[in-house]
Each structure stands twice: as structure tokens, then as C-alpha cells.
N, C-alpha and C positions, 0 to 999 in steps of 0.2 A: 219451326227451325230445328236442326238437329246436330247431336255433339257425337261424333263418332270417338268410338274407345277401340282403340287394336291392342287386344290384352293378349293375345298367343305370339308367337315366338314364328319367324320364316315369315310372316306374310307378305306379299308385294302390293300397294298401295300404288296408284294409278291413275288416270284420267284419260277418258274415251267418250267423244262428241260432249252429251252435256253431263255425262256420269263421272262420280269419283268410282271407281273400282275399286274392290280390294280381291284379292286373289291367294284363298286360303291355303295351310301344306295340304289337305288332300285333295287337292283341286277343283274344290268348289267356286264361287264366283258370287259374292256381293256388290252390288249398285246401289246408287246413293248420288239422288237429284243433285248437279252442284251447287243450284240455286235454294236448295232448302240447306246447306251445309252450314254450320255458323262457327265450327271447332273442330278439329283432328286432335286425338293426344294418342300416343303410341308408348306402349310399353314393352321394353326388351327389346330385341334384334328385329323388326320388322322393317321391310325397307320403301322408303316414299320417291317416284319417280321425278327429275328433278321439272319437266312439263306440271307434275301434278304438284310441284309444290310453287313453279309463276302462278299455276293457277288461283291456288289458296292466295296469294300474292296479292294479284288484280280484286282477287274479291272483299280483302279485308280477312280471309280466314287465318289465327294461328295455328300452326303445328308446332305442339309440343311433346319433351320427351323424357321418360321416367324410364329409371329403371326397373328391371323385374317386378322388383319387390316395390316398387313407388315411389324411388329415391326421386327428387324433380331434376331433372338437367337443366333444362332451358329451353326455349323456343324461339320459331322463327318466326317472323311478323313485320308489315306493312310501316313505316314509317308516316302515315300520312294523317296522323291526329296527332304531332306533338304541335304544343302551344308552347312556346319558348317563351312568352311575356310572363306567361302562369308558372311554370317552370321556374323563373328565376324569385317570383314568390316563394313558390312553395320549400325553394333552398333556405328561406330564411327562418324558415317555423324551427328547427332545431335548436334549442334554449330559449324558445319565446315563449311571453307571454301566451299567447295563444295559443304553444302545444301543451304549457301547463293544461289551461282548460278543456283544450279537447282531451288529453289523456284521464283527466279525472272522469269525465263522461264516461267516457270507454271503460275503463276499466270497472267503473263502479257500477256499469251495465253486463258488463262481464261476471263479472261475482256475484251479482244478482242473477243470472240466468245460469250460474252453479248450482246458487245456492234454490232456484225453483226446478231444474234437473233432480238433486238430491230427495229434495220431498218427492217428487211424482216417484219417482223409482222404491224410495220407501215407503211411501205407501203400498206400492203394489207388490211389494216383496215380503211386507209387515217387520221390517227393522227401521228400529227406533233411531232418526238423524238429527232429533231437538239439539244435542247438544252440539253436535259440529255445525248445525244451521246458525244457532246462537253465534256461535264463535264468528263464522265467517262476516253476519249481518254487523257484526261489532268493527271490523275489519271496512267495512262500507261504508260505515256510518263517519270511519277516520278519512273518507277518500277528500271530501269537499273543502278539509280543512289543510291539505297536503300543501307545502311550500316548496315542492322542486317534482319535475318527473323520477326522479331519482328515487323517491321519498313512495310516491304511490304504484313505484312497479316495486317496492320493498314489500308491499301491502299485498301488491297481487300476486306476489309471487309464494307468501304465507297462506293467503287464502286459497289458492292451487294446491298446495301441500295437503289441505285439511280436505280438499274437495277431493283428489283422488286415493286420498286413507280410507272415505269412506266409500266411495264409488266400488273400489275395489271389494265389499262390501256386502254390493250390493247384484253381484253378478253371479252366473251360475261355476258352481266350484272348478268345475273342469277350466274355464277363463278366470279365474283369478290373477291378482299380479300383485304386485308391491311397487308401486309405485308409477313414475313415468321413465321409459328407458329409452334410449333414442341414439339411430344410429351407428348398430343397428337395432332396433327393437328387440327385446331379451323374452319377450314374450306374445302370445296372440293374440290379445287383447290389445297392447301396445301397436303390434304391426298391423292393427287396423284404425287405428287412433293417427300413426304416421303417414299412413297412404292418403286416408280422407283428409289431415292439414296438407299436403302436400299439395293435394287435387283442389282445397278451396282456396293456398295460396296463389294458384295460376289463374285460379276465376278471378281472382282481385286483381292479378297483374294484368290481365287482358283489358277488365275493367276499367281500370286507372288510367292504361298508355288510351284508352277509347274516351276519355275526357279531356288530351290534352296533359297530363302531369305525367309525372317522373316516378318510378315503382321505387327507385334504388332510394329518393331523400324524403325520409320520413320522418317523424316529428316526437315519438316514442321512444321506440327501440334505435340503442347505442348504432352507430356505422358498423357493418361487418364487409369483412371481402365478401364479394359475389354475394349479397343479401339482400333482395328487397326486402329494407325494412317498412316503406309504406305499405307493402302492403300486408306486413306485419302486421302492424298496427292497424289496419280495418277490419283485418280479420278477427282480432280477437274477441270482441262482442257476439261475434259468430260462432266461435269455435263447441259450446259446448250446446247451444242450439240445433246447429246442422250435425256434427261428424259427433261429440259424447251419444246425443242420444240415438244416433243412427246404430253406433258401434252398441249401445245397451240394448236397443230395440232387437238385433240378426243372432244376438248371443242368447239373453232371455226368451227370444222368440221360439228360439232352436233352430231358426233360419240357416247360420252356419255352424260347422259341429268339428273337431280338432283334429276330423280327417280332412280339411280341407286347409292344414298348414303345415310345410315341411320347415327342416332345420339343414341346412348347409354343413356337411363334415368339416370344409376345410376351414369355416370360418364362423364367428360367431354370429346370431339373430334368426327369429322366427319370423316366415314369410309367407304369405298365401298360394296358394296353388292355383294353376289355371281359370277350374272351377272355382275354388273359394274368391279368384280373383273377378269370375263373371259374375256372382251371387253379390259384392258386395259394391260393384258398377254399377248395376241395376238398379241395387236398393240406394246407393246416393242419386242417381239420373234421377230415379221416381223421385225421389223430397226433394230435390232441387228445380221441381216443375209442380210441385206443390204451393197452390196456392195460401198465404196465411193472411192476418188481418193484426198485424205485431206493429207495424211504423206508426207511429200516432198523429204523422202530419200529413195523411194522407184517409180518406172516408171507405175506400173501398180495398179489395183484396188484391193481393197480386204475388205472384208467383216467386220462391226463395229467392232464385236466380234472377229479378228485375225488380225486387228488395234489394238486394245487394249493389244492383246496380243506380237506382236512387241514393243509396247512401255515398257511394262514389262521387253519383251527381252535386250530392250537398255538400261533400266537402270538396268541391270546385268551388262551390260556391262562398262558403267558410272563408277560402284563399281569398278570392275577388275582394270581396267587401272584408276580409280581417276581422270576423266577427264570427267567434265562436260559441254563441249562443243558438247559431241557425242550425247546429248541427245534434241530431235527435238517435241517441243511438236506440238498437233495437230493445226492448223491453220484453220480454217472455211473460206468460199470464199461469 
């Protein structure tokens, strides 16, 4: 199956016999099986015919839409997996029992897979991260004993602090940064930190509404306007698995290099450039089709993108039976 990215600016998006189209500015001409299609995401000004978007429609595909730079707007999609019995569960996890527990999980799966980011990278850089490791694993060790969600995003939000001091640390000088900046991103490092959470929070929502639940009532993070916070909250065990080490790997790699991000006169934030923006689509598409052996209640491998999508599966399941012990977040080795 395949997830089409329209990263250039003008293009016309289409649909002819069984082809999605896309019709580039120099008049070039891409096809695209509509029966292998599984996701459109469109960034910038490119325009989707409205044939081609019943079509995505009938099929179950969303089209979704960023800005330039990554910002998520929203997307359009199929109504025909809401579960409203589940749904009116899953309203009720906010101050329960139950999203105590699942948020200790999560988080304390979270800062564990900082805190095994941190060593692999210092190791391979040869700086010394014992003592911010110490720190964080201390911070972990308080998640199980936590008395409110309140209490353990207090934790994780310490332990994030201390995780990107050092991160920052650990990259090559030209990407350094001070910290996390957001919205807009204050630097290139950051503005590729923002595009990849942006692009794995639409994988969770597509996710989510395809098991029947609700993206907007989550169980973690506070109510915002216009915020899924469920899927906030699934993604966070993810976040420095898939997008930290993707963003350490293109940087360290020399993959991408500080010509491939400009800065806007009129306003503030650093953004990726066409190119910088094809270089670092690719290299998310490639690990998000990678397969790994990380879920422990499962014997064989299976690929980021249907990891992710069992975890969803299990917290359907979590809701049903009210029992937040069945839910296994990812473990990094």
C-alpha cells in the first residue's frame, strides 16, 4: 500500500479511470494505482480535484493538510468506523482510574526510550550521558508511585527538559539548539522535530477514528481547542523512537545539511526547503515501513506503521474490558 506526500507547492491532484494523478508545475505527470493508495497528505498550496477527493471518500482514504513548513491543519475523511458505544467509554477515562494507569505506562515507556536514545547516541559520539541517564532513570522509577496524571506529566515534563539538554549535545554543531521551540520552530533541528510530531500525530488520528474511538477525548493530556489529545497521548511512547532518532540519524548522518533550510524575512522560524523537505519524507516513509521486534505481546516482527496500529488496536481493547493492564507500551532495547 502507499502513502503519497505532495511536498511542492502548484501541484494539481486528480483522478482518472483507476489512477490518482498528480500533475506537477513543470508538467510532468505522476500515477498512482488508486487501489494501492492508503493516504494523501498535501503540504502548501497544491490543489486536490473534488472527483478525487469522493474518490478517497468511497475508499476509506484520508487527505490531509499541512502547512509549508508542517504546521497540521486537518483532514478530510470517511465517517464509517465511528463506534459510538466505545466512544461514549472512552469519554469517561478523563480523571479515571484507568487513565492514571495507562498514563504511568506511557510515560514511564517514554522516558525510557529517552533515556535508551541518549546512550546510543553517546556512545557513538563518545560524550559522557551517565549522569543525565541517572537523573532521568530516577524520574522513572517515581512514575509507578504517581497519585494523579497531574503528578506524572510533572515528571515527564522534567525528564524532557534533561533529555533534550543533552541531546542538544549530542548533534553536529552546525544543528545545535537550546532546547524545544515550537511554533514556529526557532531552529533546524527543532523544525524537523515539529514536522515529524506533526506527521506521526495524523498517523494516530487516522489510526484511532479506524478503530471506532474519538482522536479529540483523551485520557492524558489537559482538553485543548482543536487538539486531539488522544492522540496525543499514544503518540508519546513513540515520539523519540520514530522522529528524535530519525531527526539524529539525517543530521549526524550528514543526510541533510543547513542548505536545505530557509528562514522567512517577514516572520519568525526555520523551515525546510523543498529539497530538505523530500530528504526528510523519505527518510520518515523508509522507518515507518521498517520493520522491528519492540511490542512484547506479539512473537514476530512487523513493521512501525502496524506497531502503531496494534497499539491503537489495544487500547480499544483497554476501553471494552476497562482493564488497563492489557495495554503494553513500546519498550526500546
Amino acid at each position: 500500500m502507499g502513502y503519497l506526500y505532495i511536498t511542492e507547492s502548484d501541484a494539481q491532484i486528480g483522478v482518472a479511470e483507476s489512477y490518482v494523478t498528480v500533475k506537477h508545475k513543470d508538467g510532468s505527470l505522476t500515477k498512482i494505482p488508486v487501489e494501492t493508495l492508503e493516504a494523501v497528505s498535501i503540504f502548501g498550496r497544491s490543489q486536490i480535484t473534488t472527483q478525487c477527493i469522493q474518490e478517497c471518500l468511497k475508499r476509506g482514504v484520508p487527505v490531509s493538510y499541512y502547512s509549508k513548513g508542517g504546521t497540521y491543519f486537518g483532514r478530510i475523511h470517511s465517517t464509517g468506523h465511528i463506534n459510538v458505544a466505545r466512544q461514549r467509554k472512552q469519554a469517561c477515562l478523563l480523571g479515571s482510574e484507568l487513565a492514571l494507569k495507562l498514563s504511568k505506562k506511557i510515560i514511564k515507556s517514554k522516558m525510557h526510550n529517552q533515556y535508551v536514545v541518549l546512550q546510543r547516541y553517546g556512545k557513538s559520539r563518545g560524550v559522557d550521558v551517565s549522569q543525565t541517564c541517572t537523573q532521568m532513570k530516577i524520574l522513572m522509577e517515581k512514575a509507578p508511585d504517581c497519585t494523579s496524571v497531574e503528578q506524572i506529566m510533572g515528571y515527564e515534563g522534567n525528564a524532557a527538559k534533561l533529555y533534550f539538554q543533552m541531546l542538544s549535545l549530542l548533534v553536529e554543531p552546525a544543528f545545535s539548539f537550546n532546547g524545544r521551540s515550537r511554533r514556529p520552530p526557532m531552529d533546524a533541528f527543532n523544525s524537523m522535530l515539529s514536522l515529524g510530531y506533526s506527521v506521526l500525530m495524523n498517523e494516530f488520528y487516522g489510526k484511532i477514528e479506524n478503530k471506532g474511538l474519538h482522536p479529540y477525548f483523551g485520557f492524558m493530556h489537559q482538553d485543548r481547542e482543536k487538539h486531539p489529545t488522544l492522540a496525543s497521548d499514544l503518540m508519546e511512547e513513540w515520539r523519540a523512537v520514530i522522529v528524535d532518532s530519525l531527526v539524529m540519524s539525517l543530521v549526524n548522518g550528514h543526510e541533510i545539511l543547513e542548505e536545505h533550510f530557509y528562514q522567512e524575512e517577514e516572520s519568525p522560524g526555520v523551515f525546510l526547503t523543498k529539497a530538505g523537505m523530500s530528504i526528510f519524507i523519505k527518510k520518515l516513509e523508509d522507518k515507518m515501513r521498517k520493520d522491528i521486534h519492540y511490542l512484547d505481546y506479539i512473537d514476530y516482527s512487523v513493521s512501525f506503521r502496524r506497531a502503531m496500529e496494534l497499539q491503537v488496536a489495544s487500547l480499544s481493547k483497554v476501553i471494552e474490558e476497562e482493564n488497563a493492564e492489557m495495554y503494553h507500551p513500546i519498550w526500546i532495547r
